[in-house]
VEXNUSE-495435 format. One record per residue: residue in three letters; x, y, z of N, C-alpha, C, CB in turn. Coordinates in steps of 0.02 Angstrom, whole numbers, padded with zeros to 5 digits, always signed. Glycine has a CB too. Example, Ala and Ser with C-alpha at 12.3 -4.5 7.8 and 13.67 -1.06 7.14 Angstrom:
residues 2
ALA+00660-00284+00390+00615-00225+00390+00660-00165+00390+00565-00224+00452/SER+00642-00112+00354+00684-00053+00357+00645+00002+00394+00704-00030+00286/
END
This chain:
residues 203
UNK+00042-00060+00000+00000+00000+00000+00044+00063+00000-00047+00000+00061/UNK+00098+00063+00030+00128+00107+00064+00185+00113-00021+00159+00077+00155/UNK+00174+00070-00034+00224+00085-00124+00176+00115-00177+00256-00006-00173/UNK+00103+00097-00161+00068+00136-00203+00055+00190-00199+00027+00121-00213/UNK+00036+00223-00144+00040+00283-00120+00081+00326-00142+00047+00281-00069/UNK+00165+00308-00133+00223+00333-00140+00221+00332-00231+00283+00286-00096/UNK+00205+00286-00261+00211+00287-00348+00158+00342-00349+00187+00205-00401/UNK+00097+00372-00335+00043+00397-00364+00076+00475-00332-00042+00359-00339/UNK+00100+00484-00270+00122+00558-00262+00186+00572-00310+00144+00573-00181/UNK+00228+00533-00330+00272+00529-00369+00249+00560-00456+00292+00455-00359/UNK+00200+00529-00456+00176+00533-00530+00149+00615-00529+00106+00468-00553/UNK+00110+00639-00471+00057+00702-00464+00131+00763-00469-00006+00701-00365/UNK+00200+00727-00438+00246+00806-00429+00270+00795-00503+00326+00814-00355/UNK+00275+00742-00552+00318+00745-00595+00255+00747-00688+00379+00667-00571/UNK+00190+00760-00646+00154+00770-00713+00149+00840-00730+00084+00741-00714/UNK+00160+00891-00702+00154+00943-00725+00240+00967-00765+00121+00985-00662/UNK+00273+00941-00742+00330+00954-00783+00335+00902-00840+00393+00953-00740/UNK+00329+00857-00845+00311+00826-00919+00257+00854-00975+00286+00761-00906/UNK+00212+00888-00960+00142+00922-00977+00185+00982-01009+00079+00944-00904/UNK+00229+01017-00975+00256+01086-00991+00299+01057-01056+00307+01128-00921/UNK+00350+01001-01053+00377+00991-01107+00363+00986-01169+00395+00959-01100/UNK+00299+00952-01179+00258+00911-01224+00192+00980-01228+00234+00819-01182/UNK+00194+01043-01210+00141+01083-01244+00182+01158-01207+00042+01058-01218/UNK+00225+01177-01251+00257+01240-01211+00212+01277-01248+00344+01263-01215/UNK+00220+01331-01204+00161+01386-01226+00175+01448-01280+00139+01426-01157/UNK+00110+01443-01323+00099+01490-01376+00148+01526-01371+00043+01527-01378/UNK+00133+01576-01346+00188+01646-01362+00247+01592-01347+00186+01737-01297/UNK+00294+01554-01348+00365+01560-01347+00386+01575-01416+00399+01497-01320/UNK+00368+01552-01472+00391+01580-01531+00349+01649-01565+00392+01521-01578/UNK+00413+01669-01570+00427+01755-01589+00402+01772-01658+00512+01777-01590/UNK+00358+01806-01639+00310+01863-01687+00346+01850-01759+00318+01962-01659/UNK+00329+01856-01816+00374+01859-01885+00387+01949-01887+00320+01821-01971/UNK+00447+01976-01925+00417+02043-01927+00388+02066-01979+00456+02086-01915/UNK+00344+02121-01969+00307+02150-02036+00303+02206-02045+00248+02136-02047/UNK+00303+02230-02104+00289+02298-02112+00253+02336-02096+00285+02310-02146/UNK+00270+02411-02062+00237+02428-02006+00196+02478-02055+00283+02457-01937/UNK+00148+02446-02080+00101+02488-02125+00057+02527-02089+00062+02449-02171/UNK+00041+02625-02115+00018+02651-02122-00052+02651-02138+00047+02665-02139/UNK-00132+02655-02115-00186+02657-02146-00226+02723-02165-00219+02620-02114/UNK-00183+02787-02102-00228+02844-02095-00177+02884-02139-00248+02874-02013/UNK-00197+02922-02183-00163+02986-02202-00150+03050-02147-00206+03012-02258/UNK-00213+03068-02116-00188+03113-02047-00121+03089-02022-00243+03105-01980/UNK-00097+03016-01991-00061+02993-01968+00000+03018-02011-00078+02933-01958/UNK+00014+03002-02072+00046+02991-02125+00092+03063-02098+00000+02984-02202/UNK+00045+03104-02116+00062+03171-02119+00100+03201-02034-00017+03212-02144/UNK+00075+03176-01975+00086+03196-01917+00151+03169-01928+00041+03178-01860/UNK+00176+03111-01947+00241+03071-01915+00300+03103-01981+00227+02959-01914/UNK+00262+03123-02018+00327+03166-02078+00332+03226-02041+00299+03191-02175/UNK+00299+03285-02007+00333+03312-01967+00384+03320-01937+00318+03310-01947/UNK+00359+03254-01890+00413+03236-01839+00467+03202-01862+00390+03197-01788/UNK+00480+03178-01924+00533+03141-01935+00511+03113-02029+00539+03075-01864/UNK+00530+03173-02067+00521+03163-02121+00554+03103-02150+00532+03214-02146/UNK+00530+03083-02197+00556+02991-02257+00511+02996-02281+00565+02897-02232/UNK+00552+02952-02336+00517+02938-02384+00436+02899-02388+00562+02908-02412/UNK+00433+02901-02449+00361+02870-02412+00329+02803-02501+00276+02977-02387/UNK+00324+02751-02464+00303+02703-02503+00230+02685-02483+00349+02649-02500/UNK+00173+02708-02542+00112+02691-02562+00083+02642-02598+00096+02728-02583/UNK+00061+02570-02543+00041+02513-02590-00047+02540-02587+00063+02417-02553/UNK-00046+02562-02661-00123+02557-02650-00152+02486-02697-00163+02640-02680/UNK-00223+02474-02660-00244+02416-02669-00333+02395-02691-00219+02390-02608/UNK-00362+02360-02682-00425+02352-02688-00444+02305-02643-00442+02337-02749/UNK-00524+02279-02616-00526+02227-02594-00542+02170-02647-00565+02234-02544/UNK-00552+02185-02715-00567+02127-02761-00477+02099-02810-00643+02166-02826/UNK-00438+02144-02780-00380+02132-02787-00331+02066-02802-00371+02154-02747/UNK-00335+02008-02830-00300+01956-02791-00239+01943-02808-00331+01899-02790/UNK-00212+01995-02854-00125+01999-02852-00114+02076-02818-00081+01993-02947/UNK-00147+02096-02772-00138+02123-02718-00135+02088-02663-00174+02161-02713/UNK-00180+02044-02659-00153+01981-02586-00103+01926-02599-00221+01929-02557/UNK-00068+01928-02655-00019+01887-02685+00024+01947-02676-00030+01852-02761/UNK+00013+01987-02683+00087+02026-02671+00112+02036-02574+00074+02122-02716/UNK+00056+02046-02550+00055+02036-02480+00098+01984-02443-00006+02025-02465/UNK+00070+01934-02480+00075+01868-02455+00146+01833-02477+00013+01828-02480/UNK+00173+01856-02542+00230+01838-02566+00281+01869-02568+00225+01826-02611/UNK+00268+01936-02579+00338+02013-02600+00343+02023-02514+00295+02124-02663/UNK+00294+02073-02494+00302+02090-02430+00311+02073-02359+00275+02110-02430/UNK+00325+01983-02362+00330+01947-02328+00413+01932-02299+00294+01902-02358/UNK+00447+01953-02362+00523+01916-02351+00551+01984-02306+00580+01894-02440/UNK+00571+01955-02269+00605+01969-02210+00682+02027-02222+00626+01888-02181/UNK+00707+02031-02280+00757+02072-02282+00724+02136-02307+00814+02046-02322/UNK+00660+02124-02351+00643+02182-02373+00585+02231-02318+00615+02162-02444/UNK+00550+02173-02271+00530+02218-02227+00574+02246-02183+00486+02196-02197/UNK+00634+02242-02188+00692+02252-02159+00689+02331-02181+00756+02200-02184/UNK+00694+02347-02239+00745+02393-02271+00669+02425-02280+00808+02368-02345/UNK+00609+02416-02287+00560+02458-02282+00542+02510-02221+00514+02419-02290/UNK+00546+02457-02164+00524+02503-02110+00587+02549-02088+00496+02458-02046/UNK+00634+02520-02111+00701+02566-02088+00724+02641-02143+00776+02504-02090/UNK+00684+02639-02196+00708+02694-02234+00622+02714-02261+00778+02670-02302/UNK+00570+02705-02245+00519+02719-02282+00461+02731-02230+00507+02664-02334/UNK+00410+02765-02226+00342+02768-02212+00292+02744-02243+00327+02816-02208/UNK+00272+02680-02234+00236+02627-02275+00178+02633-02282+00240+02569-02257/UNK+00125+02646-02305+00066+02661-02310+00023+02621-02360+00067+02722-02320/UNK-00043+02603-02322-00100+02547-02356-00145+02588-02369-00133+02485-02312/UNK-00178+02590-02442-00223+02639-02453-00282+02607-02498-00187+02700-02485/UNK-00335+02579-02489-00401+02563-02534-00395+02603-02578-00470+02570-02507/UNK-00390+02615-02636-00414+02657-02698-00487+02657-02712-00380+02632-02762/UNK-00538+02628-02668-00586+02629-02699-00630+02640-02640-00594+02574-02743/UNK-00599+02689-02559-00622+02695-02517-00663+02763-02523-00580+02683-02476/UNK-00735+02746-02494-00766+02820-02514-00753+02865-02453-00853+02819-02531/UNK-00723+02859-02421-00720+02920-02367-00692+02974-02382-00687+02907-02310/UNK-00695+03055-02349-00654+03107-02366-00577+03135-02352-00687+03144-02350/UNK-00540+03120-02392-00469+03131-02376-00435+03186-02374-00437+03102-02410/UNK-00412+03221-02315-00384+03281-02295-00316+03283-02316-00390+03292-02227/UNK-00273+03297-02353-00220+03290-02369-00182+03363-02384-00225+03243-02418/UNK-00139+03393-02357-00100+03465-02358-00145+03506-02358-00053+03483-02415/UNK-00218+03524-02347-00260+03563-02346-00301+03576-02415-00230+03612-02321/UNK-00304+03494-02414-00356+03482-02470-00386+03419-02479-00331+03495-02531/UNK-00453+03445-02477-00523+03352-02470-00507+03325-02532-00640+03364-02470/UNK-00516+03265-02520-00533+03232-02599-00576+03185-02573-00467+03194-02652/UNK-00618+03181-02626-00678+03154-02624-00673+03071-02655-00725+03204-02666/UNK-00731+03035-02661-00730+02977-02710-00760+02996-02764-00762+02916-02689/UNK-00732+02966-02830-00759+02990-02889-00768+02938-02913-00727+03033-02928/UNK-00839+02915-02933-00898+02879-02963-00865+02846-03033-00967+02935-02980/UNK-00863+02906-03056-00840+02881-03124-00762+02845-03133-00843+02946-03172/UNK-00735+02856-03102-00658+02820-03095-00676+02759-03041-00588+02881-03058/UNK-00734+02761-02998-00718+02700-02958-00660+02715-02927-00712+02637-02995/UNK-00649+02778-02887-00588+02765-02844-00591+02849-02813-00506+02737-02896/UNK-00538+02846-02747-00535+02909-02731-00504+02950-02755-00526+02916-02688/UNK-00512+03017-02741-00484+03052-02772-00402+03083-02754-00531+03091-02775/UNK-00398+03058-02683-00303+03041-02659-00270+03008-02692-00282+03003-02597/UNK-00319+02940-02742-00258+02885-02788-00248+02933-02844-00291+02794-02825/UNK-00319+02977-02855-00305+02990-02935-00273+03061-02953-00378+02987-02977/UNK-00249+03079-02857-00198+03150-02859-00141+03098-02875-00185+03211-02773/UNK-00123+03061-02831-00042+03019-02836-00033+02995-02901-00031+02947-02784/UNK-00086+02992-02952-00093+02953-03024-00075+02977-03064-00144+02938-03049/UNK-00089+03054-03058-00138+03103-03084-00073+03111-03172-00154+03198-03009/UNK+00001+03134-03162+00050+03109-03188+00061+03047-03232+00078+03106-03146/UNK+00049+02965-03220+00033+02957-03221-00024+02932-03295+00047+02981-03182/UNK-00067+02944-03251-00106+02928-03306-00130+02967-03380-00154+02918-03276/UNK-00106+03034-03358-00084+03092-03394-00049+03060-03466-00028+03138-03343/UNK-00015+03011-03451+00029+02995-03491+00007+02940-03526+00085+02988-03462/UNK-00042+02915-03516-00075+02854-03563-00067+02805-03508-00031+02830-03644/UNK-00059+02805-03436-00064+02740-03409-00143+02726-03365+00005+02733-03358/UNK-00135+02652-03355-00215+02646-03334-00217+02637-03253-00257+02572-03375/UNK-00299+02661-03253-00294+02632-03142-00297+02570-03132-00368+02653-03081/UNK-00250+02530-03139-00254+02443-03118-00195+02460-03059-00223+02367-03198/UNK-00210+02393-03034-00179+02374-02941-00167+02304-02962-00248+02381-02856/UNK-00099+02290-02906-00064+02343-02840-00039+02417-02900+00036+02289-02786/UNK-00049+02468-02880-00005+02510-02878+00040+02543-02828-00028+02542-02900/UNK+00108+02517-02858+00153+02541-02801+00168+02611-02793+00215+02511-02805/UNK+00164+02678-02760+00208+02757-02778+00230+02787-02699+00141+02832-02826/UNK+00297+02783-02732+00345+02821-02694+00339+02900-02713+00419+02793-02710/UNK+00363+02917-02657+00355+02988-02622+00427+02998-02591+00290+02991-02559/UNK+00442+03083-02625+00502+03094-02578+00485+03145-02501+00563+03136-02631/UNK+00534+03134-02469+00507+03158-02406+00473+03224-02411+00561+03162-02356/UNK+00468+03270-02446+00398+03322-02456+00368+03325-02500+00401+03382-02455/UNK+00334+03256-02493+00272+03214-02528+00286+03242-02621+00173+03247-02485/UNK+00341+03249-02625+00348+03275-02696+00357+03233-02755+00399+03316-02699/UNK+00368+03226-02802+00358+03191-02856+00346+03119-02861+00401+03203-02889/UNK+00292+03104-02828+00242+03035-02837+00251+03009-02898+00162+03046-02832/UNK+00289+02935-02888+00333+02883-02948+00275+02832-02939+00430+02846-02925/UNK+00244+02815-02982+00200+02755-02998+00252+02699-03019+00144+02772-03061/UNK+00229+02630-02985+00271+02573-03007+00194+02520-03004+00353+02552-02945/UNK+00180+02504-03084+00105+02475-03079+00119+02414-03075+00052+02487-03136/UNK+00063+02350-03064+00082+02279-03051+00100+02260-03013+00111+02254-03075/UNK+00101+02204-02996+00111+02158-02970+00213+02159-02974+00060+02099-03008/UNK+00240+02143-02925+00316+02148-02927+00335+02082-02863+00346+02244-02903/UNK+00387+02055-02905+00414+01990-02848+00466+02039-02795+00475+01909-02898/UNK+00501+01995-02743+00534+02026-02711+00617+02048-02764+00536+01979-02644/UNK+00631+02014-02800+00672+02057-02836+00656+02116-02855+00689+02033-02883/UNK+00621+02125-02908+00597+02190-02941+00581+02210-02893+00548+02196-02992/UNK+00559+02206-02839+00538+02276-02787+00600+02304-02735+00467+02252-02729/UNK+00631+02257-02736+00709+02256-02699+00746+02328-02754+00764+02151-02714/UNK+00727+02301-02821+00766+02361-02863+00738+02433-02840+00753+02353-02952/UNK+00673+02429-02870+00641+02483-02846+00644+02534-02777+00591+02459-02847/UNK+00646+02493-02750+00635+02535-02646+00719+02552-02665+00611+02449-02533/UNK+00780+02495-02660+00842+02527-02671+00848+02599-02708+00877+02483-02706/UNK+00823+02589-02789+00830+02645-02811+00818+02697-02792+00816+02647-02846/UNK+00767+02732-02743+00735+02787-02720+00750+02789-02636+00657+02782-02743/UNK+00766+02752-02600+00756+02722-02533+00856+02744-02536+00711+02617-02525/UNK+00903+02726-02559+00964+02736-02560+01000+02808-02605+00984+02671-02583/UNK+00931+02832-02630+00957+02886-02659+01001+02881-02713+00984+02916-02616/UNK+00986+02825-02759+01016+02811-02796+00983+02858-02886+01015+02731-02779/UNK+00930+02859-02893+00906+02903-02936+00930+02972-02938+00846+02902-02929/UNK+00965+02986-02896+00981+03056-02881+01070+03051-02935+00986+03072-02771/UNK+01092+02982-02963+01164+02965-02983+01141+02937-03061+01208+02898-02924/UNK+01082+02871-03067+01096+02845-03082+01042+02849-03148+01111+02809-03038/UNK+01041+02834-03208+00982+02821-03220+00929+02754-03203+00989+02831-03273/UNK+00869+02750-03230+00833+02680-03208+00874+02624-03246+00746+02676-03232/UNK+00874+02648-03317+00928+02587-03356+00992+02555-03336+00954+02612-03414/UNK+01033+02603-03327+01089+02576-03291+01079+02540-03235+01129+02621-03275/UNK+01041+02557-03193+01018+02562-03128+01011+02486-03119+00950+02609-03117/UNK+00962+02481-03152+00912+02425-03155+00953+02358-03194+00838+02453-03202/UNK+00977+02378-03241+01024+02335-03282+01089+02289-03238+01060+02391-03337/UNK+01106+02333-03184+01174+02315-03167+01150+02281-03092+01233+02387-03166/UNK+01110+02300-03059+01084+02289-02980+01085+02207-02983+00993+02328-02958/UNK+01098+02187-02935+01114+02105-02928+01075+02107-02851+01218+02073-02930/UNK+01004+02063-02861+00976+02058-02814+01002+02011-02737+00927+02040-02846/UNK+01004+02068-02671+01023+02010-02611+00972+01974-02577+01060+02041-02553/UNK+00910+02001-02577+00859+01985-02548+00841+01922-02573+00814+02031-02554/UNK+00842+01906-02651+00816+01840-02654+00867+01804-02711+00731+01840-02675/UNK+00862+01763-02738+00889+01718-02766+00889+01720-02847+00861+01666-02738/UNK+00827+01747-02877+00806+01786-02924+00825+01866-02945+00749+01781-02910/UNK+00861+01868-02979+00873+01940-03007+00815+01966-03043+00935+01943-03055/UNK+00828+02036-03010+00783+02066-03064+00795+02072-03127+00770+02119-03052/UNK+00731+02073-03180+00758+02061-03245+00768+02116-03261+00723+02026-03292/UNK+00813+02112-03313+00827+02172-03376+00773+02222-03406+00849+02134-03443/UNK+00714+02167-03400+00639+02194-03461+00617+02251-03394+00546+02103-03489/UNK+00625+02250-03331+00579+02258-03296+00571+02351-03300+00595+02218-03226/UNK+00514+02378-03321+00489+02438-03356+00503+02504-03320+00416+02432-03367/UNK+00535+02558-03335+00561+02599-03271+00512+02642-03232+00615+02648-03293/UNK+00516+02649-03152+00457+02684-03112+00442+02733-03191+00487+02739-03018/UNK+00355+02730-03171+00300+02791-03186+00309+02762-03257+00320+02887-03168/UNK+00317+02706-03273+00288+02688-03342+00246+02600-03351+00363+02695-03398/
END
């Protein structure tokens, strides 16, 4: 009796530490990181104040689905959310949100006939000026006083977008052209180079 006793208190001090081995708890593995995306423009604007950068605009749709392929595939790898949140102000923007957008001391509205607001079709506005169309993802960079808004349309793997954010994000457009630029860049982020064909920002 006196051995059973002793086996069953034995078992009660040593089941909770077997239990801990065999189901360690949730949070021990560490968050992935992600890009610390932007949704409010007010916001947008308060934190360039305080600490002007550049600024990268994924605008998107919800019927989008090489917008959630780009999410899910480009903006996922880990060196480039690296080099995003560290040189850029990242910002998520519906193009097809009807609310009113306050931007430098000016509303824009949604416009019916474009199916989109009228903040995508200021950042466009260039653009489309030029014979290009409103399809998504559209990517546009911004220099730190929100000045000459670069459209980069489509869908882009983590190479081609590695070129891109470098080129503008390192201040490299300020040396280089896109051709050269683009021609010579040997991608680190992934394994895949960007190609040769790939079309230069705002075209």
């Amino acid at each position: 009796m006196k051995r059973v006793l002793l086996f069953a208190l034995t078992m009660l001090v040593l089941s909770p530490a077997i239990m801990a081995k065999k189901d360690p708890p949730a949070s021990a593995a560490a968050p992935a990181e992600e890009i610390h995306w932007i949704t409010s423009i007010e916001e947008l604007q308060m934190k360039m104040q305080q600490a002007p950068k550049k600024v990268i605009v994924d605008m998107y749709t919800g019927w989008c689905g090489w917008c959630k392929k780009m999410d899910a595939d480009t903006y996922t790898n880990p060196a480039l959310v690296k080099y995003v949140n560290n040189n850029f102000y990242a910002v998520k923007f519906d193009a097809e949100r009807q609310d009113t957008i306050n931007f430098q001391g000016k509303a824009y509205f949604f416009a019916p006939q474009y199916r989109a607001n009228g903040f995508a079709l200021e950042l466009l506005k260039d653009y489309l000026a030029k014979g290009g169309q409103m399809s998504y993802p559209q990517t546009v960079f911004l220099l730190e006083n929100f000045q000459s808004p670069t459209p980069v349309p489509g869908y882009r793997t983590v190479a081609e977008m590695e070129t891109f954010l470098t080129y503008f994000g390192d201040n490299m457009f300020r040396r280089k052209s896109w051709d050269e630029y683009s021609k010579t860049y040997v991608s680190r982020w992934s394994k895949a180079g960007a190609p040769a064909s790939t079309p230069p920002p705002g075209q």
